[in-house]
N, C-alpha and C positions, 0 to 999 in steps of 0.2 A: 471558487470550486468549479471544479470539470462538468461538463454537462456533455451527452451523447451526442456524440458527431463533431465535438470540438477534437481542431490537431493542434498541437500543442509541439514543442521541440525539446528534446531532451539533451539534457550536456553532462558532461563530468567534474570530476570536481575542479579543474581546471578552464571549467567555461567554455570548454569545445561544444560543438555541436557534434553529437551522438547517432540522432535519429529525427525523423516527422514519427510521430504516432498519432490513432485518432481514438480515441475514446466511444469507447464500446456498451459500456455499461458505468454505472455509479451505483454501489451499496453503502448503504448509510445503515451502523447499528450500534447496538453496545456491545461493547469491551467482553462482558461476560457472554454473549451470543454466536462470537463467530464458533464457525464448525470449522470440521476438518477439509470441509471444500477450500473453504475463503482461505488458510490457513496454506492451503498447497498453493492458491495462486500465489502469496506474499512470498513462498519458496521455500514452507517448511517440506523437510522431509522425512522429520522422524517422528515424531507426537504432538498431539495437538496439544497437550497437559504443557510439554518441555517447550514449546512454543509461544506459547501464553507468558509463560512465566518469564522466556526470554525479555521478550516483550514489555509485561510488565515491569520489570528492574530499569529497563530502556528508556520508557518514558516515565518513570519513578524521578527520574535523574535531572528530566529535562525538565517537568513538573511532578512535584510532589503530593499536588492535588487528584494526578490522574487515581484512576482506580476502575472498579468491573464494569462500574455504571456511566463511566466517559462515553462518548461517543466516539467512533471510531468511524474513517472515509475508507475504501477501498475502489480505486479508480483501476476498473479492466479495459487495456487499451490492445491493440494490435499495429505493428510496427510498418510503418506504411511508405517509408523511405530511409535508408541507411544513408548519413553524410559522408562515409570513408568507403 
């Protein structure tokens, strides 16, 4: 896991390299907790309810154990070199 002040490299799905970013913050919470803050950073933009729910069927899929009380990462970074 990310920790503040680590830069890290981001790629696409093709394994290019994207960007240096450097990690800003780390929030650690449950599933059931986030707000409409955390919510707009992931890139919602319509409801926090329609968001969740997204979400939830998301990783429903990928584990079916997940649920409200999972623990969820939100890593806020700032983009700190472009490669292109």
């Amino acid at each position: 896991m990310s920790k503040v002040g680590d830069i890290s490299i981001l790629t696409d799905f093709k394994d290019n390299n994207v960007c240096f970013i450097k990690t800003i913050n780390v929030i650690i919470t449950e599933f059931k907790n986030i707000t409409w803050n955390l919510a707009k950073l992931e890139g919602e933009d319509k409801s926090l309810n329609e968001g969740k729910e997204n979400h939830m069927n998301y990783f429903n899929k990928i584990d079916p154990n997940f649920n409200k009380n999972t623990k969820v990462i939100f890593e806020v970074f700032e983009v700190i070199k472009k490669c292109k």
